[in-house]
C-alpha positions in Angstrom: -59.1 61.8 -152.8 -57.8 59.1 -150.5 -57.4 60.1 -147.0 -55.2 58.4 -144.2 -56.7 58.5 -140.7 -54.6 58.4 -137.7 -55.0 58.2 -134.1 -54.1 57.5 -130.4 -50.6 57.0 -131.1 -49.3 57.5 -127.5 -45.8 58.2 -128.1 -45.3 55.2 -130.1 -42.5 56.3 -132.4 -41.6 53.3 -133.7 -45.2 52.4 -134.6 -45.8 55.6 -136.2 -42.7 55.1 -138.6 -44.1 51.5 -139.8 -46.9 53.8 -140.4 -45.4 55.9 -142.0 -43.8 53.3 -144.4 -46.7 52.0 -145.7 -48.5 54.9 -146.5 -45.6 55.9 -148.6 -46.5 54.5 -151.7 -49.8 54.5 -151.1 -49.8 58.2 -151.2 -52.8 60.1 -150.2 -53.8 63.2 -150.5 -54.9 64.0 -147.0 -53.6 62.5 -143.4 -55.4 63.7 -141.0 -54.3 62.7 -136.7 -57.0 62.2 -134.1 -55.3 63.2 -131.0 -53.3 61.5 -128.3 -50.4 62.1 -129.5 -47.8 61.3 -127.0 -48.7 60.1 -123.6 -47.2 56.8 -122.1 -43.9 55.3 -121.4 -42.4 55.4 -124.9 -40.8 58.1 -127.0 -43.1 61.0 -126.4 -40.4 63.8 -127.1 -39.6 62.3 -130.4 -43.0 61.7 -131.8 -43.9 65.0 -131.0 -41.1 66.3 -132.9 -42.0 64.0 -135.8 -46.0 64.5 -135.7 -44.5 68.9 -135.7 -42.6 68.3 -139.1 -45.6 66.4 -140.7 -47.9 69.3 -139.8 -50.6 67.3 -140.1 -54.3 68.5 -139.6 -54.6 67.4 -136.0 -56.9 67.3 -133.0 -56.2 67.3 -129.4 -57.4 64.3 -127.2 -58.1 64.1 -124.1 -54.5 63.1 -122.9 -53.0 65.9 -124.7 -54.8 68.0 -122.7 -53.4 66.1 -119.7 -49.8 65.7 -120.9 -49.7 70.1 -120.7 -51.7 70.6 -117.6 -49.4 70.5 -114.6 -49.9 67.8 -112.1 -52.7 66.4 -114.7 -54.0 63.0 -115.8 -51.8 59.8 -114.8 -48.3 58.3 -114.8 -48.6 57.9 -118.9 -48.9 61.9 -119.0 -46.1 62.5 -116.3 -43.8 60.8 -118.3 -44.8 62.2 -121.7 -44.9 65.6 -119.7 -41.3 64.8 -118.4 -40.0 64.2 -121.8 -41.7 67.1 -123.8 -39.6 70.6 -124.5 -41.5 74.0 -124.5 -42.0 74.6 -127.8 -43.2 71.0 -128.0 -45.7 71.1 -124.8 -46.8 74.5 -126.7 -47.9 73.1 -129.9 -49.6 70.3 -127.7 -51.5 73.1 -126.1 -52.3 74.8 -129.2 -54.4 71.5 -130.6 -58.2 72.6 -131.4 -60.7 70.3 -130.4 -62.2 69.6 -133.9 -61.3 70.1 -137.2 -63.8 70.4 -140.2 -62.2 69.5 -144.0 -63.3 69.5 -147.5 -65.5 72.3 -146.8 -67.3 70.4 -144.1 -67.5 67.1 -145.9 -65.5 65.7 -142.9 -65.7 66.6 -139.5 -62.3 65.2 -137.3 -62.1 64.8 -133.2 -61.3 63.2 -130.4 -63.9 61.5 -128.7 -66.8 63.1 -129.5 -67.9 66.7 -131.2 -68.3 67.7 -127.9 -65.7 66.1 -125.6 -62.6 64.5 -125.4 -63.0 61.9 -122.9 -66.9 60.2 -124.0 -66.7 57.5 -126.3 -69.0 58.0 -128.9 -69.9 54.6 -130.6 -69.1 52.8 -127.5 -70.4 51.7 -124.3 -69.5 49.7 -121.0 -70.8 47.0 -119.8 -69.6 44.7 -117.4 -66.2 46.0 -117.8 -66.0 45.1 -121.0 -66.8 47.7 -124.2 -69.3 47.6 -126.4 -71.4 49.2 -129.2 -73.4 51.8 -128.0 -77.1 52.1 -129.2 -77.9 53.9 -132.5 -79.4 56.6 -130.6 -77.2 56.8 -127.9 -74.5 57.5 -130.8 -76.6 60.3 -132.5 -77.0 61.7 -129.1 -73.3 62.2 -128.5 -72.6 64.0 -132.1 -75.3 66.6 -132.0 -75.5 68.9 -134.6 -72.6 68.0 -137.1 -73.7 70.0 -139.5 -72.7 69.3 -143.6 -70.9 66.6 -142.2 -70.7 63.5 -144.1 -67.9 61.6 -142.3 -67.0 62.1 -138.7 -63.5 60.7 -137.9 -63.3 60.5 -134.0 -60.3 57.8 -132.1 -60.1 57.6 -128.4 -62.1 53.8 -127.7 -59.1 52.8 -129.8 -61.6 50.5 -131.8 -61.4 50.8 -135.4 -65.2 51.1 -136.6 -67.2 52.2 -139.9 -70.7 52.8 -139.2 -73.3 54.4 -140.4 -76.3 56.3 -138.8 -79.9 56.1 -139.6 -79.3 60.0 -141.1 -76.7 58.6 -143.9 -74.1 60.0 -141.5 -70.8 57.8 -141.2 -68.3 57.4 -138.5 -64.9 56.2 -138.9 -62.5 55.4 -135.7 -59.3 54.0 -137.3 -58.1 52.3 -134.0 -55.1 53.0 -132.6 -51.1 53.5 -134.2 -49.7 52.7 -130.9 -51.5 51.4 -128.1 -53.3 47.9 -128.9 -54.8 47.2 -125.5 -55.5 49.6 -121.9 -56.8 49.3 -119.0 -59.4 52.0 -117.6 -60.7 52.8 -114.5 -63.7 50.4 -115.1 -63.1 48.5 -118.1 -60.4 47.1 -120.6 -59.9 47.4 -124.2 -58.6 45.2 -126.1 -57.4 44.3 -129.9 -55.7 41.1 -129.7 -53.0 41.8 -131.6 -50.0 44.1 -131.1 -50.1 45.6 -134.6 -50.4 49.5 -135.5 -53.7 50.5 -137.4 -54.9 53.5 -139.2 -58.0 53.3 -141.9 -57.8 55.0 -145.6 -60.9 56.9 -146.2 -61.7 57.2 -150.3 -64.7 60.0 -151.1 -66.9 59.5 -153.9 -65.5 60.3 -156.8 -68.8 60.1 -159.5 -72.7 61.0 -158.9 -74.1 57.4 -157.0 -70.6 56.6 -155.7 -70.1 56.0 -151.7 -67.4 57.0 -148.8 -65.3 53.9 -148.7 -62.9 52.8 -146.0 -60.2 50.6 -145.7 -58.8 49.1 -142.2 -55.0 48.6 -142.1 -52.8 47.0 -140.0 -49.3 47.3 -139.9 -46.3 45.4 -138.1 -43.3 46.5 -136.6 -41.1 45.9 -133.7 -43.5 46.0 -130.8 -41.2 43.5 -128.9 -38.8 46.0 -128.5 -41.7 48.8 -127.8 -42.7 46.6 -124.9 -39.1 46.0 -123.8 -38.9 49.7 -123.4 -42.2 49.9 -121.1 -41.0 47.2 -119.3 -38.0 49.3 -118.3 -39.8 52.1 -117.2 -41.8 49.9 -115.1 -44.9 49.8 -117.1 -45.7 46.0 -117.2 -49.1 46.7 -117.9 -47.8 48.4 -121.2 -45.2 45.7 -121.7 -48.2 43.2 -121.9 -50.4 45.5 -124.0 -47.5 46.3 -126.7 -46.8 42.5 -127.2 -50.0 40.9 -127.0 -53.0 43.4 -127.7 -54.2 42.5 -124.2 -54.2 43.3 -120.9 -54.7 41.6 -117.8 -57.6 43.1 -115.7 -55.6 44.1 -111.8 
C-alpha cells in the first residue's frame, strides 16, 4: 500500500491544495496528517474545513492544542483561534494524541509518543537544530510496541531513519511552514516549497519500508504577501525563502 504523510501545515491552504494535486494521480491508499493543522497568519478557518471533509486519520500537535485553549500559545494561535468556528475549534479539540494503523504496523504523532512539544530526532545546539543521538531518540519513543514505522512532524525536518532495534522513523517535513523561529533556535529548509513523504510497505517476504520525499511548488509569493499583511514579516520571510532571520 502506498501511504501519503502529512504534517505541520499551519493554515497553509494554498499549500495544502498543491498537495493535494499531486497526490492525485498518485493515488494512495492511506493519507495520514501529523498535526498542526492551522495555526499562523494564513487561512486557518478554511484549511480546517478542508482537512474536516478529507477525514483524514489525524493527530493533534502541540499548536492545536493551543489554537482551542483560551488565551493559549502565541500570536499564530490567536489568529488561527480568531478565524476558527465552533464546530471547527471542536473537531480541533477532539484530535487524539497518536494514532496506531495497519494493526500497529504504523504508529502516527506529533512530536513524540509521549508529547507534543519534544522533538524526537532532534536536538539544539547553538541555536541551531540538529540530530539527536541514537539513544537520546530511543529514549524519547519508549515502548512503541509492534511498531514498525513511527510517523511523527513537529521539527518540520523531513527525516528517514532507522534505529538500532530495526525501528524506522519518518518526519515528512512540513506542507506549509518552510522556516520558524523558536524561543532558542531557528529552523530552516531553504526553500519555500510544500513537502510530504510517500511511505510504501513491503509488499513480499525480504522486502523493506520505503519512503519517498516530495516537494511540491505553489504560490508561496502570494502566501507570504498575505502574512505580510497581517503583520507577520517573520512569516513573509519564511513563506518566500525557507529562512528566517534570527531577531
Amino acid at each position: 500500500m502506498l501511504i501519503a504523510v502529512l504534517a505541520d501545515i499551519h493554515g497553509n491552504l494554498a499549500a495544502l491544495k498543491a498537495v493535494l494535486a499531486d497526490l492525485q494521480p498518485r493515488r494512495p491508499g492511506l493519507i495520514v496528517n501529523l498535526g498542526d493543522c492551522v495555526s499562523g497568519p494564513l487561512d486557518a478557518g478554511e484549511t480546517a474545513r478542508e482537512l474536516m471533509r478529507l477525514g483524514w486519520p489525524t493527530v493533534r500537535g502541540n499548536h492545536d492544542r493551543y489554537v482551542v485553549t483560551p488565551g493559549g500559545g502565541g500570536l499564530s494561535d490567536a489568529h488561527a483561534r480568531s478565524e476558527l468556528s465552533a464546530e471547527q475549534s471542536g473537531w480541533l479539540a477532539g484530535l487524539p494524541a497518536t494514532v496506531s494503523l495497519l494493526e500497529g504496523r504504523l504508529l502516527a504523532c506529533h512530536g513524540t509518543p509521549v508529547s507534543d512539544e519534544e522533538y524526537l530526532a532532534e536536538r539544539v545546539i547553538a541555536g541551531e537544530m540538529v540530530l539527536a543521538e541514537a539513544e537520546q531518540i530511543a529514549a524519547r519513543l519508549g515502548d512503541t510496541g509492534k511498531a514498525e514505522v513511527i510517523l511523527h512532524g513537529h521539527s518540520h525536518l523531513p527525516r528517514w531513519l532507522r534505529l538500532a532495534d530495526g525501528r524506522l522513523l519518518l518526519n515528512p517535513g512540513s506542507v506549509g511552514c518552510p522556516a520558524y523561529l523558536d524561543h532558542d533556535h531557528r529552523m530552516q529548509t531553504g526553500s519555500p516549497d510544500a513537502r510530504y513523504a510517500l511511505l510504501k510497505g513491503p509488499e513480499q517476504e525480504g522486502e523493506e519500508w520505503q519512503a519517498e520525499f516530495v516537494t511540491v511548488s505553489y504560490d508561496w509569493q502570494a502566501a507570504a504577501v498575505l502574512a505580510a499583511q497581517r503583520g507577520r514579516a517573520d512569516w513573509a520571510e519564511a513563506l518566500a525563502t525557507g529562512r528566517v532571520t534570527p531577531a
